[in-house]
C-alpha positions as a printed NumPy array, in Angstrom:
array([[  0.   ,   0.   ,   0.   ],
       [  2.602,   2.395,  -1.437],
       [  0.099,   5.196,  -0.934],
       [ -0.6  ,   4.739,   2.69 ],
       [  3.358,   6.363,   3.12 ],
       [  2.364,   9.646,   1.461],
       [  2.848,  11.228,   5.146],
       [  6.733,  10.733,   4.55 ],
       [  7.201,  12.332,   1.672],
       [  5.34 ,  15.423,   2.188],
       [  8.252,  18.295,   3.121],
       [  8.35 ,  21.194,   5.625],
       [  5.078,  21.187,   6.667],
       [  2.635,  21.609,  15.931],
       [ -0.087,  21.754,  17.939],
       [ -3.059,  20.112,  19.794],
       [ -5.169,  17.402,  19.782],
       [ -7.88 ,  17.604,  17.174],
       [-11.494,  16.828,  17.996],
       [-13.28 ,  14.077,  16.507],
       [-15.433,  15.976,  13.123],
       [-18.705,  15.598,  12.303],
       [-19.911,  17.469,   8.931],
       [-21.597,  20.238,   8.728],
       [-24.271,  21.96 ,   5.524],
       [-21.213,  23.255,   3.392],
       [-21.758,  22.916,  -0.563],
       [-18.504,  21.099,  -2.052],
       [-16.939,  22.936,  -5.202],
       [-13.75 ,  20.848,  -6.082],
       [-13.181,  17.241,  -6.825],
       [ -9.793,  15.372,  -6.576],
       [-10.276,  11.877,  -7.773],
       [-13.269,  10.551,  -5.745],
       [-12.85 ,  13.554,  -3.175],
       [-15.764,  16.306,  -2.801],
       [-15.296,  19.184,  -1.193],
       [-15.017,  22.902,  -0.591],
       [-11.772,  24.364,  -1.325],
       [-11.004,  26.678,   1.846],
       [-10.371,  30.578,   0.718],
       [ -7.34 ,  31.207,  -0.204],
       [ -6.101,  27.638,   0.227],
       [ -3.414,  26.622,  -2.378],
       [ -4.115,  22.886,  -4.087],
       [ -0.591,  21.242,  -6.085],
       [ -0.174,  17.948,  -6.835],
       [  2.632,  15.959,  -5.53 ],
       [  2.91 ,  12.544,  -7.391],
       [ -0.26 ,  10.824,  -6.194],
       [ -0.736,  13.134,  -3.147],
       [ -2.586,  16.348,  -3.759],
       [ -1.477,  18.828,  -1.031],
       [ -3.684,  22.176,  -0.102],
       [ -1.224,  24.684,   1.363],
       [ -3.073,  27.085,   4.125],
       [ -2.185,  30.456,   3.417],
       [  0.069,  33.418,   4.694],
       [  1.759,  30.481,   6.908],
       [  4.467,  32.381,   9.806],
       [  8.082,  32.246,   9.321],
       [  9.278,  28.773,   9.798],
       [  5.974,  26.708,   9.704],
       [  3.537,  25.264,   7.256],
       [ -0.055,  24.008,   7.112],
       [ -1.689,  21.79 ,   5.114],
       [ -4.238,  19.013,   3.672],
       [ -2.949,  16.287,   1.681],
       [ -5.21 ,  13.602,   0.01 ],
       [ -4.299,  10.322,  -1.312],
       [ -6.306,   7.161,  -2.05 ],
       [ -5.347,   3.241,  -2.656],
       [ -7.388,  -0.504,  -2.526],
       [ -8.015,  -1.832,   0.471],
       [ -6.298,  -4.103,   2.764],
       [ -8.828,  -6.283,   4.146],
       [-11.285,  -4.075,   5.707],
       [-11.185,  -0.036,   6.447],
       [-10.404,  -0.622,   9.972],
       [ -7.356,  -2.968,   8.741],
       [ -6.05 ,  -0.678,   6.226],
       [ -6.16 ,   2.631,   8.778],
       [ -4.241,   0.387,  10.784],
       [ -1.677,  -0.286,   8.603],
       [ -1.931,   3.6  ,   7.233],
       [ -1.151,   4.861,  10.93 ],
       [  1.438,   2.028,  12.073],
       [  3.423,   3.7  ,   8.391],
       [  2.797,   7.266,   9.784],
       [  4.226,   6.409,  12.907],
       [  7.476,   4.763,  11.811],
       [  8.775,   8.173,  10.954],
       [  6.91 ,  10.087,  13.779],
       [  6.768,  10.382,  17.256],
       [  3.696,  10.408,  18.604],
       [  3.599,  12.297,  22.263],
       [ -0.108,  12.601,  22.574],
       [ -3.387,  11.301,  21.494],
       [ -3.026,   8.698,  18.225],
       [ -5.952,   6.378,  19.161],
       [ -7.994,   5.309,  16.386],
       [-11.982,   5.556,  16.621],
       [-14.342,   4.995,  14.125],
       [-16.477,   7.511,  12.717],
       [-20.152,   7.585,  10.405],
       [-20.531,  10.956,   8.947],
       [-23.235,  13.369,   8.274],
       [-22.117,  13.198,   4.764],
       [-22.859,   9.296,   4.35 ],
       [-19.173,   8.069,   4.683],
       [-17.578,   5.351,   7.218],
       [-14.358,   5.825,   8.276],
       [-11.688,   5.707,  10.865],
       [ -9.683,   8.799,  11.998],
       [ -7.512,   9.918,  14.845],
       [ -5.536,  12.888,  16.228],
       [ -2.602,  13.615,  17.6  ],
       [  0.371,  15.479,  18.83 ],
       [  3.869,  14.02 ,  16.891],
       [  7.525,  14.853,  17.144],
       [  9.424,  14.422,  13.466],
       [ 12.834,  13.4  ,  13.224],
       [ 14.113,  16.949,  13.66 ],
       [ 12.351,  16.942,  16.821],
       [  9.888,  19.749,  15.376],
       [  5.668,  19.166,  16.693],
       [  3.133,  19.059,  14.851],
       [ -0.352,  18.726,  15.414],
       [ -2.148,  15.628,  12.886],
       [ -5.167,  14.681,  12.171],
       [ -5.255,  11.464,   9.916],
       [ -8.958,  10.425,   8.758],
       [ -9.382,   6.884,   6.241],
       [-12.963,   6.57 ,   4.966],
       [-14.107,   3.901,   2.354],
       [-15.246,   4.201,  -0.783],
       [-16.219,   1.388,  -3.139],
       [-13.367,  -0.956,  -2.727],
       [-10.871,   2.213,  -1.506],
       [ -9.178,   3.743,   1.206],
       [ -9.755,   7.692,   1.156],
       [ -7.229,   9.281,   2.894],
       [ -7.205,  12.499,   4.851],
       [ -4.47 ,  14.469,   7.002],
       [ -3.895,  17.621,   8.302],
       [ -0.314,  18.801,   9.561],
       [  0.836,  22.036,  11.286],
       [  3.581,  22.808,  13.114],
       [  2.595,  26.28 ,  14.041],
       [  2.609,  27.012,  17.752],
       [ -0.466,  26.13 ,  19.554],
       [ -2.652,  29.529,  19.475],
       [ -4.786,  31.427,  17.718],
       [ -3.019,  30.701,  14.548],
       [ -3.163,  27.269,  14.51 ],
       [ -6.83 ,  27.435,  16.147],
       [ -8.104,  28.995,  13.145],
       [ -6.38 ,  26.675,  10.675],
       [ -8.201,  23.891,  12.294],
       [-11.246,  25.691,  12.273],
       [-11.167,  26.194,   8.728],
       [-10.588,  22.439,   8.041],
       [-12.98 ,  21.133,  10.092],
       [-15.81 ,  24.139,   9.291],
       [-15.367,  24.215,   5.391],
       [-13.439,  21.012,   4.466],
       [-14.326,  18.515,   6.383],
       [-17.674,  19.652,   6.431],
       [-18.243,  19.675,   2.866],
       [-16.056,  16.205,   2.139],
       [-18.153,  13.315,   0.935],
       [-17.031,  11.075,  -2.081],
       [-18.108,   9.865,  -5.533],
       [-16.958,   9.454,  -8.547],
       [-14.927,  10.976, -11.01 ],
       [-16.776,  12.067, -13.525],
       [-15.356,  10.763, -17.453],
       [-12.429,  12.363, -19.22 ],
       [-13.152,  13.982, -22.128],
       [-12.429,  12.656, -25.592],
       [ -8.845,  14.871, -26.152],
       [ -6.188,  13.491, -28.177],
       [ -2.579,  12.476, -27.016],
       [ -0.123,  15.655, -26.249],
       [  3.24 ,  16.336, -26.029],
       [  3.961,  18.678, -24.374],
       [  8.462,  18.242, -24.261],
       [  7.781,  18.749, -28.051],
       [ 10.175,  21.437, -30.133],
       [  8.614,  24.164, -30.869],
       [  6.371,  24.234, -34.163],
       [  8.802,  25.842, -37.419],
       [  6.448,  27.629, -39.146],
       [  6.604,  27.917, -42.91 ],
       [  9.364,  29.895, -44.558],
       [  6.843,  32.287, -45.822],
       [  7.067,  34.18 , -49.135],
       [  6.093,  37.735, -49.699],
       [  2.988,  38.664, -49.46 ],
       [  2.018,  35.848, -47.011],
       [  0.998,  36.186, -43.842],
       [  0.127,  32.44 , -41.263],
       [ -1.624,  31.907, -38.171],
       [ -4.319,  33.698, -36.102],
       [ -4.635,  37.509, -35.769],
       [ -6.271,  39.416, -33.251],
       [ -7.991,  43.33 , -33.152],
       [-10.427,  44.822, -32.839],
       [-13.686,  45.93 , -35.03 ],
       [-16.556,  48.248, -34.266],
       [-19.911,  46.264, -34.907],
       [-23.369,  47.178, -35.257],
       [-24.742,  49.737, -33.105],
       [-20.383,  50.979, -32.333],
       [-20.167,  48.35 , -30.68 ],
       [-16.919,  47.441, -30.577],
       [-14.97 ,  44.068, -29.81 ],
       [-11.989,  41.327, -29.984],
       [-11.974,  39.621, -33.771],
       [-10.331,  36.87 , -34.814],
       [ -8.399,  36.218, -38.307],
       [ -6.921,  32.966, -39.459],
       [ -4.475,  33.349, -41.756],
       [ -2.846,  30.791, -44.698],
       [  0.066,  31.27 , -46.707],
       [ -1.556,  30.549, -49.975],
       [ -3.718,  33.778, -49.569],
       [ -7.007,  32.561, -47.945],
       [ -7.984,  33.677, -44.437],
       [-11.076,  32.816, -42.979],
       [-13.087,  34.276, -39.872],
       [-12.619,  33.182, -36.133],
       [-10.99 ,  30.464, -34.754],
       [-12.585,  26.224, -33.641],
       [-13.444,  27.181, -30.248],
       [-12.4  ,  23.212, -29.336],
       [ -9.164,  22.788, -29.849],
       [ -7.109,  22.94 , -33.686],
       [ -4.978,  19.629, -33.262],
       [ -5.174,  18.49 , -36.225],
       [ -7.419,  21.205, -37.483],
       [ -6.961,  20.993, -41.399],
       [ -7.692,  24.808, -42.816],
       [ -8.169,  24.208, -46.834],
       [-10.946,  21.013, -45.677],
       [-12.472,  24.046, -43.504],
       [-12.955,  26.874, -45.806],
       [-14.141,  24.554, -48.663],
       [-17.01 ,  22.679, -46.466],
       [-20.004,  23.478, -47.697],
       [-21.273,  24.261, -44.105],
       [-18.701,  27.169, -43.87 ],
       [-20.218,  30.407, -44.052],
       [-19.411,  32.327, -47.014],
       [-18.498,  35.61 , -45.32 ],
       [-16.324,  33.814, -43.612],
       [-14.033,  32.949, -46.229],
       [-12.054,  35.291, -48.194],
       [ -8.674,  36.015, -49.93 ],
       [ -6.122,  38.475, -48.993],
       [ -3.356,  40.813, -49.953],
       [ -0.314,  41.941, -48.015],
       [  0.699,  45.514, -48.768],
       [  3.215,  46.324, -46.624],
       [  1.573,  46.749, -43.1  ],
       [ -1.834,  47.164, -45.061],
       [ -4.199,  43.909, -45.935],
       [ -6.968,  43.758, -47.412],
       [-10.021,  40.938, -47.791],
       [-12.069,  40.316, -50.238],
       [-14.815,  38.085, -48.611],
       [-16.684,  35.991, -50.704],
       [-20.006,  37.068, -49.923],
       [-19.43 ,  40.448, -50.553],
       [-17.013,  39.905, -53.825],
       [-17.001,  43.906, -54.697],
       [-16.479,  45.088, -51.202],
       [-12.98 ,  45.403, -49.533],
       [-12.088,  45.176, -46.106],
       [ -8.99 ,  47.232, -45.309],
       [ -7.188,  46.697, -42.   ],
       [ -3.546,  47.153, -41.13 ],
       [ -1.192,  44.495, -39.137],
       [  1.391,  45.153, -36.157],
       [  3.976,  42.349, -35.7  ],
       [  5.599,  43.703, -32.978],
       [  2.667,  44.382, -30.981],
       [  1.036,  42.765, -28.   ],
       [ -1.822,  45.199, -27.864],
       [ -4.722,  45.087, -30.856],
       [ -6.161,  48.238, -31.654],
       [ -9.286,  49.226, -33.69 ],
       [ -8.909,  47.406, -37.18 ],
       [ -4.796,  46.997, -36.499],
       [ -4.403,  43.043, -36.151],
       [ -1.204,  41.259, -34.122],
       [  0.085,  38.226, -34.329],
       [ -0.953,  35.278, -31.931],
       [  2.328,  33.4  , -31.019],
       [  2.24 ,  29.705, -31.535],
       [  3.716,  28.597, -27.847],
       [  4.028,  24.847, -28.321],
       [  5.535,  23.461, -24.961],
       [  4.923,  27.292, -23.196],
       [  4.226,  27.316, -19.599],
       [  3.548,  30.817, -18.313],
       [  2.228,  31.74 , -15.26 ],
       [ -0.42 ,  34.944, -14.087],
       [ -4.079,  34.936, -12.872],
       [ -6.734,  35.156, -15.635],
       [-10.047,  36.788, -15.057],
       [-13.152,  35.296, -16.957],
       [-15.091,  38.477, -16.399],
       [-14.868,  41.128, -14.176],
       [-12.281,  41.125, -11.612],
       [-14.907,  41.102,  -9.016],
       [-16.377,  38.143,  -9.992],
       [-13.788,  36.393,  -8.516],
       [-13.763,  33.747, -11.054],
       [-10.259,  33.128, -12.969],
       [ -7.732,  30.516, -14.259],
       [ -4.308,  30.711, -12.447],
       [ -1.284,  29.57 , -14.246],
       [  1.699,  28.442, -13.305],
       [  5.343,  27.713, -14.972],
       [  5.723,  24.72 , -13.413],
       [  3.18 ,  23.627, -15.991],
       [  0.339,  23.583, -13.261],
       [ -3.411,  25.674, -13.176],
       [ -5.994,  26.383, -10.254],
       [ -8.925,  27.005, -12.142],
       [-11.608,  28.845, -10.013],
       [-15.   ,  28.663, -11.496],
       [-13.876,  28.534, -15.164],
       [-14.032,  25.667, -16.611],
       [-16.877,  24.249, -15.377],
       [-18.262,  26.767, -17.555],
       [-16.147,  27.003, -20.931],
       [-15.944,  23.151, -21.747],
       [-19.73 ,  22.576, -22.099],
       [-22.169,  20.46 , -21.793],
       [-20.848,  20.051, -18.072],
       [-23.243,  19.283, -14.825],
       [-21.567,  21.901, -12.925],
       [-22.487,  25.113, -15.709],
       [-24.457,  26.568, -12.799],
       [-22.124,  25.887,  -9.774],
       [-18.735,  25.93 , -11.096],
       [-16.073,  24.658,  -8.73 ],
       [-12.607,  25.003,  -7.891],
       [-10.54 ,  22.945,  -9.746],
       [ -6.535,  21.992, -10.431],
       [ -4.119,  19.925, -12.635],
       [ -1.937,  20.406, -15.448],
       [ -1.945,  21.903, -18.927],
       [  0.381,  21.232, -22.124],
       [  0.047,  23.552, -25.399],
       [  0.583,  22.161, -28.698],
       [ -0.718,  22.921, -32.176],
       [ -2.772,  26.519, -30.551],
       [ -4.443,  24.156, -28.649],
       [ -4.611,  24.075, -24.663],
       [ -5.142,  20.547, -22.803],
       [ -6.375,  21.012, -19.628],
       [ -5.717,  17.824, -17.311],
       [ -7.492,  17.447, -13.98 ],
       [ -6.254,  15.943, -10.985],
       [ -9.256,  13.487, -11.193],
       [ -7.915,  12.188, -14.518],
       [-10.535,  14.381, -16.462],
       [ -9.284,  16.452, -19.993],
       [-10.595,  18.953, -21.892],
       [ -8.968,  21.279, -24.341],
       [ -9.837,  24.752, -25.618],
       [ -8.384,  26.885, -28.515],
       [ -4.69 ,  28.679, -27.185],
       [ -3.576,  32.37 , -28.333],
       [ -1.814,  34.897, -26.808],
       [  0.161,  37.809, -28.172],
       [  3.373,  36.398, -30.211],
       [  4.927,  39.422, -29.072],
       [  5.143,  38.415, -25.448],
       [  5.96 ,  34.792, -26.769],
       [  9.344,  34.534, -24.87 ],
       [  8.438,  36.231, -21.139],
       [  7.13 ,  34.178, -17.997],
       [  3.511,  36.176, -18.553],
       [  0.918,  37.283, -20.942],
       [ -1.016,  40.563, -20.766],
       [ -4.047,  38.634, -21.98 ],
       [ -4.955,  34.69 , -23.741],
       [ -7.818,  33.449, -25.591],
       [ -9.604,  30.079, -24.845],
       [-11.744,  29.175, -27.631],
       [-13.924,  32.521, -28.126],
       [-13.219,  33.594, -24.763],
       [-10.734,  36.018, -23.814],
       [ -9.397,  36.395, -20.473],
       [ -7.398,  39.513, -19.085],
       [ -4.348,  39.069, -16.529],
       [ -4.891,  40.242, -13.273],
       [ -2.666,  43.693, -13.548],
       [ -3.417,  44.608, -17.165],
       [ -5.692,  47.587, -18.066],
       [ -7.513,  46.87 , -21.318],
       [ -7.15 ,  49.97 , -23.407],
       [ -7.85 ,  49.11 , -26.908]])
C-alpha cells in the first residue's frame, strides 16, 4: 500500500489534539479523484505525485499548514487498512499525545476511521495531525492535516477552517469521465512555421472591429500562406485542425471565407459574400496590444508554460484561471463553464491539474484524470516572457490580473 506512506514524503510542513469531526451543511466545489469538497479561501491545491497537497495560506516564518489527500485498494477491511496507514505514519513520527484510532459515520454518508494527535518528526519539530481513512467502493480515502505552528490562535483557526469548510463539505463519488482529447506532447520542439514568401501572412490575428450599433470588440483572423484567411478560430481545440478542408465545407459560411493581400503593413479581404467590397485593415507584428482594425500576431507557444491569474469576467467576480510555470493551473470557477455540456455550468467549482500547449491548442488535465482542451492564443509578441497581458480560450478572452484593457 505504497500510498498509505504519502505522510513521509510530504516536506516542511505543531499543535493540539484535534477533535473528533462531524460534517456540517457546506456545498462542495472541487473534486480530486473521488474527493468532494469545498476548497477553503485562499487555500493553495498542487499535486505531488499521487498526493494532492492544499497549502493554508500566509503560513508564519518557519511553519507550514496543510491538507494532503491520497487514495489506494483496500487491505482487508477499512479498519485494517487505517491500521496499517497509521502504524506507516508512525514509523517516521513520534507520537507524544493522542493517536488512538476511533471509528467515525458521517453526516455526509461516509464510514471511516480517523484519529488525532500530537507528533515529534525526526528533527524533533511538533506538529499537530489529524489522519482520517474513509471507504469508498473498494478504496481507502485518505485524509491528514499537519501544522507545526505554535499552539494559538493561529493554529486554532487553521483547524477551524478544516474542520468548518473542508471537512464539512467532504463526501465522495466518482470521477466524472475524461473527455475525448487526443494524445499531447507537451516536451515537443517548438512548431517551425513555414518559410513564408512575400505577401504571405500564417496563423491567427487578433484586433479589434466596431460592430453594429459601435459596438466594438476582440476579432479573430486565421491566416494561410496561400492567400485565404477565414473568420474566427474552432473554439475546441485545432490539433489536427486541417484549414483548406475548412474553408471549402459546404457548411462554412461564405463571409467567412475570403482572400487576402499583403501591402506592406496594409491587408486587405475580399470576402466571398461580398465579392465587390474590400475590407482594409492594417497588421502590427511587434505588438502585444490590438487596436481598432490593427491586427497582431498570436504566437504559436508549443511546450509554453507561463504563469499569471486570468479573469473570466470582471475582476470582481472572482472567477479566474491561475497559471503556473511549473506547468500547473488552479482554475476557479472557469471551466466548469467554458468546456460545455458540463453538470456543474451553474455551480462551477474550484478545480486543479496540469496543462500542455501544442498545435494553438490548450489541454487542460485534472487531478481526477478528467481532460478537456480549448483553442490557445496569446500575443506572439510576449511569446518569450514568464507572462501574458491577456490569452484566448476558444472565443473567450481572459485579461491578466494587472493589465488595463485599453484598446
Amino acid at each position: 500500500m505504497k500510498r498509505f506512506e504519502f505522510g513521509l514524503i510530504l516536506i516542511s510542513l505543531a499543535g493540539m489534539m484535534m477533535p473528533a469531526l462531524m460534517a456540517q451543511e457546506v456545498a462542495p466545489d472541487t473534486q480530486t479523484g473521488n474527493f468532494l469538497y469545498k476548497t477553503p479561501t485562499g487555500w493553495n491545491p498542487v499535486e505531488k505525485d499521487d498526493t494532492t497537497v492544499i497549502y493554508a495560506p500566509a503560513p508564519p516564518p518557519g511553519t507550514s499548514t496543510y491538507i494532503a489527500l491520497a487514495a489506494d485498494n483496500l487491505e482487508g477491511d477499512l479498519q485494517n487498512s487505517f491500521k496499517v496507514l497509521w502504524g506507516g505514519f508512525k514509523n517516521s513520527y513520534r507520537i507524544v499525545q493522542g493517536g488512538q484510532a476511533a471509528p467515525l459515520h458521517a453526516k455526509n454518508g461516509y464510514d471511516a476511521y480517523y484519529t488525532s494527535a500530537v507528533a515529534l518528526d525526526q528533527s524533533g519539530r511538533q506538529w499537530s495531525v489529524y489522519v482520517m481513512g474513509a471507504q469508498y467502493k473498494k478504496r481507502i480515502q485518505t485524509v491528514m492535516f499537519m501544522s507545526n505552528v505554535p499552539a494559538g490562535s493561529m493554529l486554532s483557526a487553521y483547524q477551524k477552517i478544516f474542520q468548518q469548510t473542508f471537512i464539512a463539505s467532504l463526501s465522495f463519488g466518482d470521477a466524472l469521465p475524461g473527455s475525448k482529447v487526443p494524445a499531447i506532447d507537451a516536451a515537443v520542439a517548438e512548431e517551425t512555421p513555414h518559410k513564408l514568401l512575400p505577401g504571405a501572412l500564417e496563423g491567427i490575428y487578433v484586433g479589434y472591429a466596431l460592430g453594429g450599433g459601435g459596438h466594438m470588440g476582440i476579432h479573430r483572423l486565421h491566416f494561410n500562406p496561400d492567400g485565404w484567411v477565414v473568420k474566427d478560430v474552432p473554439q475546441e481545440g485545432m490539433i489536427g485542425f486541417d484549414f483548406t478542408a475548412y474553408r471549402n465545407d459546404a457548411n462554412t459560411n461564405r463571409s467567412w471565407v475570403g482572400r487576402y493581400r499583403l501591402d506592406g503593413n496594409q491587408i486587405n479581404i475580399a470576402w466571398q459574400d461580398y465579392a465587390d467590397d474590400r475590407q482594409v485593415i492594417k497588421r502590427n507584428e511587434t505588438s502585444f496590444t490590438p487596436g481598432i482594425d490593427v491586427y497582431i500576431p498570436m504566437c504559436r507557444c508549443t511546450g509554453k508554460k507561463f504563469s499569471g491569474k486570468y479573469n473570466w469576467g470582471l475582476a470582481g467576480s472572482g472567477q479566474y484561471l491561475q497559471f503556473s510555470s511549473d506547468g500547473t493551473f488552479l482554475d476557479h470557477g472557469v471551466l466548469d463553464q467554458m468546456l460545455v455540456p458540463n453538470p456543474y455550468y451553474e455551480h462551477p467549482r474550484t478545480q486543479h491539474g496540469t496543462y500542455a500547449i501544442q498545435s494553438q491548442t490548450v489541454v487542460f488535465t485534472f487531478a481526477d484524470g478528467r481532460r478537456g482542451m480549448r483553442t490557445f492564443y496569446a500575443p506572439k509578441a510576449q511569446e518569450h516572457g514568464g507572462i501574458f497581458d491577456w490569452i484566448g480560450l476558444g472565443w473567450h478572452i481572459l485579461y491578466e490580473e494587472h493589465h488595463v484593457n485599453e484598446p
